[in-house]
N, C-alpha and C positions, 0 to 999 in steps of 0.2 A: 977182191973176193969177200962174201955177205960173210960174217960173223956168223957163227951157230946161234941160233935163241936156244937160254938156259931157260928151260923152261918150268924149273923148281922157282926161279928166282921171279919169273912171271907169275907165278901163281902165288908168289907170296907175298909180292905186290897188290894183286890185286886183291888178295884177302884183307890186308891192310886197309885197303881202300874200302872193303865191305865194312869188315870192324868199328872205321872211323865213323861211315856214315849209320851204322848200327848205333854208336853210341848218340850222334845227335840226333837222330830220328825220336830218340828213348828221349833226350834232353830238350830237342828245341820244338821238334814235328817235324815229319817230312817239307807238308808245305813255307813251313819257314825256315827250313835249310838250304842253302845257296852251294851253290857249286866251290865258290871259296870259300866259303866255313871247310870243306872237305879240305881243298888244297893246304889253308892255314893249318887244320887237324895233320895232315900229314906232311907236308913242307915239302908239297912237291909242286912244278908248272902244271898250267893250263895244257899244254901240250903232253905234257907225262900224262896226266888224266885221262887226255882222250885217245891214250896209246890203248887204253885198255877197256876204255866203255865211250862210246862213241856220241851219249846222248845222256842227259839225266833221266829219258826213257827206258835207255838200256843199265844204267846204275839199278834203278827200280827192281826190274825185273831181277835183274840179279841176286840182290836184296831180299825179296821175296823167296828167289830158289832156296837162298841159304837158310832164310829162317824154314821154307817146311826140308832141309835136309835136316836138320837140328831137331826140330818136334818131333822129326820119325825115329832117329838111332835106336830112341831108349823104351820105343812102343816095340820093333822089329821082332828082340829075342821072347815078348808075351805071344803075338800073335802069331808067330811060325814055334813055338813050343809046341812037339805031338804029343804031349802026355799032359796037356791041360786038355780039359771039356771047354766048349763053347761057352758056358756060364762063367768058368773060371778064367776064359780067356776074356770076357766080359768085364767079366771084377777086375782081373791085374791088370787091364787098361785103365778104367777107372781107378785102380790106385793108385798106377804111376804116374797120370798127371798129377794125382794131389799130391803125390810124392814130390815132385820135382817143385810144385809152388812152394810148398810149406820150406824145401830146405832152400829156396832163392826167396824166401816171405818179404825180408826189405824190398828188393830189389822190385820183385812184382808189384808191390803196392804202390812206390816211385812210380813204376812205367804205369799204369795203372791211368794216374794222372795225365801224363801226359798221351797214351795210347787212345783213350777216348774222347780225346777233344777234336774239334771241327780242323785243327792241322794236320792231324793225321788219318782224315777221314779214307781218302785216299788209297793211303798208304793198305792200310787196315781192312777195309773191302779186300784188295788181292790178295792181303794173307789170308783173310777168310777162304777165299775162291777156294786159293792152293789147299790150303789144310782142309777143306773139304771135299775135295778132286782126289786128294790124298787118300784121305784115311777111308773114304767111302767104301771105295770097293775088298779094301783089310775087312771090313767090317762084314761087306756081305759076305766074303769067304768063311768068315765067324759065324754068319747067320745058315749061311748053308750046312758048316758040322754038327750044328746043334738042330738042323730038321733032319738029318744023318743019326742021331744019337737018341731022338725021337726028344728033347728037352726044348723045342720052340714047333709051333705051329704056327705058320704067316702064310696068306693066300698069295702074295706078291714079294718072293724072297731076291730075285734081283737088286730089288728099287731098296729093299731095307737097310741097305747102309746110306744112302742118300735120306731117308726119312729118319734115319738115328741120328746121324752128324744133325740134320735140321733141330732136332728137338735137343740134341748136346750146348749149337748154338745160341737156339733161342734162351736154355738153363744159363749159361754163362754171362748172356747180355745183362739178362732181368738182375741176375747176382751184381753185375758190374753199376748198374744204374742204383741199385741199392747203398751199396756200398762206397763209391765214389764217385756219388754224386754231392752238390755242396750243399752245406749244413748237415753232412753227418762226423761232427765233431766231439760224441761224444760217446759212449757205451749205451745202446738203448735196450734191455730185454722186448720190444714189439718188434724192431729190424731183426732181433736174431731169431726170434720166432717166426719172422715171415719167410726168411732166408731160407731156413729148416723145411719149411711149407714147400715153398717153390721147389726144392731138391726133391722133395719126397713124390709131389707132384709130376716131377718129368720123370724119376726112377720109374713110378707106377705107368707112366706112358708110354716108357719103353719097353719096359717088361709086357703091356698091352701088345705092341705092336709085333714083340715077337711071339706072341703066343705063350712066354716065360711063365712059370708059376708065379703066383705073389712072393714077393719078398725074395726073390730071386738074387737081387742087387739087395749091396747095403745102402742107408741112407744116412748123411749125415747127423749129428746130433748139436745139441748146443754149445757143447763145450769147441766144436771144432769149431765153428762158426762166430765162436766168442775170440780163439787165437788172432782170425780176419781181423774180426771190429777193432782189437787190440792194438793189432798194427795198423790200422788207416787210424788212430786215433793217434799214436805214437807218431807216423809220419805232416800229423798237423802241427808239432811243436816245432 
Protein backbone atom coordinates (compact mmCIF):
# COMPACT_ATOMS: atom_id res chain seq x y z
CA UNK A 1 0.00 0.00 0.00
CA UNK A 2 1.43 3.68 -1.40
CA UNK A 3 2.28 5.82 1.71
CA UNK A 4 0.21 9.01 1.90
CA UNK A 5 2.51 12.14 0.47
CA UNK A 6 2.87 14.67 3.37
CA UNK A 7 2.54 17.29 1.50
CA UNK A 8 3.66 20.14 4.09
CA UNK A 9 6.73 18.34 4.07
CA UNK A 10 6.91 18.40 0.20
CA UNK A 11 6.69 21.88 -0.02
CA UNK A 12 9.17 22.49 2.42
CA UNK A 13 11.50 20.69 0.73
CA UNK A 14 11.05 22.26 -2.16
CA UNK A 15 11.17 25.66 -0.67
CA UNK A 16 14.48 24.85 0.69
CA UNK A 17 15.62 23.84 -2.50
CA UNK A 18 14.33 27.47 -3.86
CA UNK A 19 16.19 29.32 -0.87
CA UNK A 20 19.46 27.47 -1.69
CA UNK A 21 19.35 28.16 -5.20
CA UNK A 22 18.10 31.92 -4.30
CA UNK A 23 21.18 32.33 -2.30
CA UNK A 24 23.62 31.14 -5.07
CA UNK A 25 22.01 32.79 -7.98
CA UNK A 26 22.55 36.23 -5.59
CA UNK A 27 26.36 34.63 -4.79
CA UNK A 28 27.65 32.90 -7.85
CA UNK A 29 24.96 33.57 -11.07
CA UNK A 30 22.54 31.52 -12.31
CA UNK A 31 24.80 30.52 -15.24
CA UNK A 32 27.46 29.50 -13.00
CA UNK A 33 25.60 27.57 -10.67
CA UNK A 34 25.67 23.76 -11.13
CA UNK A 35 22.97 21.52 -10.21
CA UNK A 36 25.56 20.11 -7.28
CA UNK A 37 26.38 23.46 -5.91
CA UNK A 38 22.34 23.08 -4.91
CA UNK A 39 22.70 19.41 -3.93
CA UNK A 40 26.05 20.33 -1.75
CA UNK A 41 23.95 23.65 -0.51
CA UNK A 42 21.36 21.26 0.70
CA UNK A 43 22.79 17.63 1.31
CA UNK A 44 20.56 16.10 -0.57
CA UNK A 45 20.96 13.25 -3.97
CA UNK A 46 20.68 13.71 -7.39
CA UNK A 47 17.64 11.71 -7.21
CA UNK A 48 16.02 13.78 -4.20
CA UNK A 49 16.35 16.69 -6.64
CA UNK A 50 14.54 15.52 -9.34
CA UNK A 51 11.79 14.23 -7.13
CA UNK A 52 10.82 17.78 -7.11
CA UNK A 53 11.94 19.75 -10.32
CA UNK A 54 12.56 17.65 -13.18
CA UNK A 55 15.02 19.89 -15.05
CA UNK A 56 17.15 23.03 -14.19
CA UNK A 57 14.53 24.40 -16.58
CA UNK A 58 11.88 23.74 -14.38
CA UNK A 59 14.20 24.90 -11.05
CA UNK A 60 14.28 28.36 -13.08
CA UNK A 61 10.93 28.77 -13.55
CA UNK A 62 10.22 28.05 -10.26
CA UNK A 63 12.55 30.52 -9.07
CA UNK A 64 11.28 33.16 -11.06
CA UNK A 65 7.41 32.38 -9.71
CA UNK A 66 8.95 32.92 -6.19
CA UNK A 67 10.68 35.95 -6.67
CA UNK A 68 7.44 37.76 -8.39
CA UNK A 69 5.17 36.11 -5.51
CA UNK A 70 7.65 38.02 -3.06
CA UNK A 71 7.74 41.50 -5.07
CA UNK A 72 3.80 41.43 -5.04
CA UNK A 73 2.93 40.70 -1.01
CA UNK A 74 3.84 43.98 0.09
CA UNK A 75 2.62 46.10 -3.26
CA UNK A 76 -1.17 44.18 -2.78
CA UNK A 77 -2.48 45.96 0.52
CA UNK A 78 -1.58 49.80 -1.66
CA UNK A 79 -3.19 48.90 -4.58
CA UNK A 80 -6.63 47.10 -3.56
CA UNK A 81 -6.82 50.09 -0.72
CA UNK A 82 -10.44 51.93 -1.66
CA UNK A 83 -9.72 54.93 0.27
CA UNK A 84 -6.51 55.84 -1.61
CA UNK A 85 -6.93 58.05 -5.03
CA UNK A 86 -5.13 56.68 -7.93
CA UNK A 87 -2.28 59.42 -7.43
CA UNK A 88 -1.81 58.07 -3.81
CA UNK A 89 -2.00 54.54 -4.97
CA UNK A 90 0.72 55.82 -7.35
CA UNK A 91 3.09 57.38 -4.66
CA UNK A 92 2.64 54.25 -2.03
CA UNK A 93 3.82 52.09 -4.79
CA UNK A 94 6.58 54.14 -5.40
CA UNK A 95 7.25 54.30 -1.89
CA UNK A 96 7.26 50.94 -1.04
CA UNK A 97 9.70 49.81 -3.17
CA UNK A 98 12.10 52.33 -1.98
CA UNK A 99 10.99 51.34 1.25
CA UNK A 100 11.90 47.71 1.07
CA UNK A 101 15.51 48.71 -0.65
CA UNK A 102 16.60 51.18 1.67
CA UNK A 103 15.64 48.81 4.80
CA UNK A 104 17.54 45.45 2.72
CA UNK A 105 20.42 48.54 1.58
CA UNK A 106 23.47 46.02 2.19
CA UNK A 107 22.01 43.27 0.80
CA UNK A 108 20.73 45.06 -2.37
CA UNK A 109 23.86 46.51 -3.17
CA UNK A 110 25.76 42.78 -2.70
CA UNK A 111 23.05 41.49 -5.20
CA UNK A 112 23.48 44.33 -7.27
CA UNK A 113 26.81 43.08 -8.20
CA UNK A 114 26.33 40.14 -8.90
CA UNK A 115 22.54 40.55 -10.51
CA UNK A 116 23.86 42.50 -13.41
CA UNK A 117 26.60 40.64 -14.72
CA UNK A 118 26.57 38.52 -18.04
CA UNK A 119 25.78 35.24 -15.50
CA UNK A 120 22.75 36.26 -14.68
CA UNK A 121 21.65 37.63 -17.82
CA UNK A 122 19.31 34.99 -18.13
CA UNK A 123 18.22 34.56 -15.05
CA UNK A 124 17.20 38.37 -14.87
CA UNK A 125 15.40 38.89 -18.42
CA UNK A 126 12.52 36.22 -16.78
CA UNK A 127 12.36 38.16 -13.71
CA UNK A 128 11.95 41.12 -15.68
CA UNK A 129 9.25 39.37 -17.88
CA UNK A 130 7.33 38.21 -14.60
CA UNK A 131 7.55 41.42 -12.67
CA UNK A 132 6.33 43.14 -15.57
CA UNK A 133 3.40 40.73 -16.72
CA UNK A 134 2.79 41.32 -13.07
CA UNK A 135 2.52 44.53 -12.08
CA UNK A 136 1.19 45.91 -15.49
CA UNK A 137 -2.23 45.29 -15.41
CA UNK A 138 -2.23 46.34 -11.05
CA UNK A 139 -1.29 49.43 -12.76
CA UNK A 140 -3.80 49.89 -15.40
CA UNK A 141 -6.51 49.14 -12.95
CA UNK A 142 -4.71 52.37 -11.13
CA UNK A 143 -4.79 54.17 -14.36
CA UNK A 144 -8.43 53.42 -14.87
CA UNK A 145 -9.47 55.06 -11.06
CA UNK A 146 -7.80 58.05 -11.66
CA UNK A 147 -9.61 58.70 -15.45
CA UNK A 148 -12.74 57.68 -12.90
CA UNK A 149 -11.65 60.47 -10.45
CA UNK A 150 -11.01 62.71 -13.39
CA UNK A 151 -7.06 63.13 -12.00
CA UNK A 152 -5.20 61.30 -15.30
CA UNK A 153 -6.25 61.99 -18.85
CA UNK A 154 -4.46 59.03 -21.41
CA UNK A 155 -5.89 58.49 -24.92
CA UNK A 156 -4.82 54.65 -24.68
CA UNK A 157 -5.54 53.53 -20.86
CA UNK A 158 -5.36 49.90 -21.37
CA UNK A 159 -1.72 49.65 -22.71
CA UNK A 160 -0.62 52.28 -19.69
CA UNK A 161 0.50 49.86 -17.26
CA UNK A 162 2.74 48.21 -19.96
CA UNK A 163 4.17 51.80 -20.97
CA UNK A 164 4.68 52.58 -17.08
CA UNK A 165 6.29 49.30 -15.96
CA UNK A 166 8.48 50.07 -19.47
CA UNK A 167 9.56 53.57 -18.24
CA UNK A 168 9.82 52.17 -14.37
CA UNK A 169 12.42 49.70 -16.10
CA UNK A 170 14.22 51.46 -18.29
CA UNK A 171 14.60 54.31 -14.72
CA UNK A 172 16.02 51.38 -12.80
CA UNK A 173 18.52 50.14 -15.48
CA UNK A 174 20.06 53.53 -16.20
CA UNK A 175 20.14 54.02 -12.02
CA UNK A 176 21.83 50.53 -11.96
CA UNK A 177 24.62 51.11 -14.77
CA UNK A 178 25.21 54.29 -12.79
CA UNK A 179 25.82 53.04 -9.79
CA UNK A 180 27.26 49.64 -10.17
CA UNK A 181 29.10 49.93 -12.68
CA UNK A 182 33.15 49.75 -12.31
CA UNK A 183 35.21 52.55 -11.12
CA UNK A 184 32.48 54.16 -9.22
CA UNK A 185 34.60 53.80 -6.04
CA UNK A 186 34.10 56.71 -4.65
CA UNK A 187 31.30 59.65 -3.64
CA UNK A 188 31.11 61.81 -6.87
CA UNK A 189 28.59 65.02 -6.52
CA UNK A 190 28.12 64.81 -10.96
CA UNK A 191 26.85 60.84 -10.43
CA UNK A 192 24.39 62.03 -7.64
CA UNK A 193 23.26 64.85 -9.80
CA UNK A 194 22.78 62.81 -12.87
CA UNK A 195 20.98 60.08 -10.80
CA UNK A 196 18.52 63.02 -9.43
CA UNK A 197 18.17 63.97 -13.19
CA UNK A 198 17.32 60.65 -14.53
CA UNK A 199 14.44 60.26 -11.57
CA UNK A 200 13.18 63.43 -12.13
CA UNK A 201 13.19 62.70 -15.87
CA UNK A 202 11.07 59.49 -15.90
CA UNK A 203 8.69 60.77 -12.84
CA UNK A 204 7.86 63.74 -15.49
CA UNK A 205 7.19 60.89 -18.18
CA UNK A 206 5.02 59.26 -16.33
CA UNK A 207 3.12 61.81 -15.04
CA UNK A 208 3.04 62.75 -19.08
CA UNK A 209 1.79 59.59 -20.08
CA UNK A 210 -0.97 59.60 -17.69
CA UNK A 211 -2.19 62.85 -18.37
CA UNK A 212 -1.13 63.58 -14.13
CA UNK A 213 -0.65 67.11 -13.21
CA UNK A 214 3.10 68.13 -12.70
CA UNK A 215 4.60 67.23 -9.84
CA UNK A 216 2.03 64.75 -9.12
CA UNK A 217 4.84 62.17 -7.96
CA UNK A 218 7.65 62.92 -5.75
CA UNK A 219 11.16 62.98 -6.92
CA UNK A 220 14.07 62.04 -5.47
CA UNK A 221 16.62 64.32 -3.99
CA UNK A 222 20.40 64.23 -3.06
CA UNK A 223 20.60 63.41 0.03
CA UNK A 224 18.51 59.98 -0.80
CA UNK A 225 20.78 59.22 -3.55
CA UNK A 226 23.81 60.16 -1.42
CA UNK A 227 22.58 57.01 1.23
CA UNK A 228 22.97 54.65 -2.45
CA UNK A 229 26.49 56.04 -3.44
CA UNK A 230 27.23 55.42 0.40
CA UNK A 231 26.68 52.07 0.22
CA UNK A 232 28.13 50.82 -3.17
CA UNK A 233 31.13 52.76 -1.89
CA UNK A 234 31.14 50.87 1.68
CA UNK A 235 30.42 47.50 -0.25
CA UNK A 236 33.96 48.22 -2.26
CA UNK A 237 35.93 47.73 1.08
Amino acid sequence: MARPVKHEAVAAKRREILNATQRLVFTKGFEEMSIQDILDEVQISSGAFHHYFDSRGALLEAFVEQIKHETEKPLLPILHDPKLSAIEKFQGFFDTLDRLRIAHKADVVELARVWYTDANAIIRMKVDEAIFQQRAPLLTEIVRQGIREGSFTIAYPDNAGEVIMALLEGMGNAHARLLFSPGQESIDLSLIEEIVAIHSAYMDAIERVLGAPPHSFTRINSAAVDVWVTATQENHV
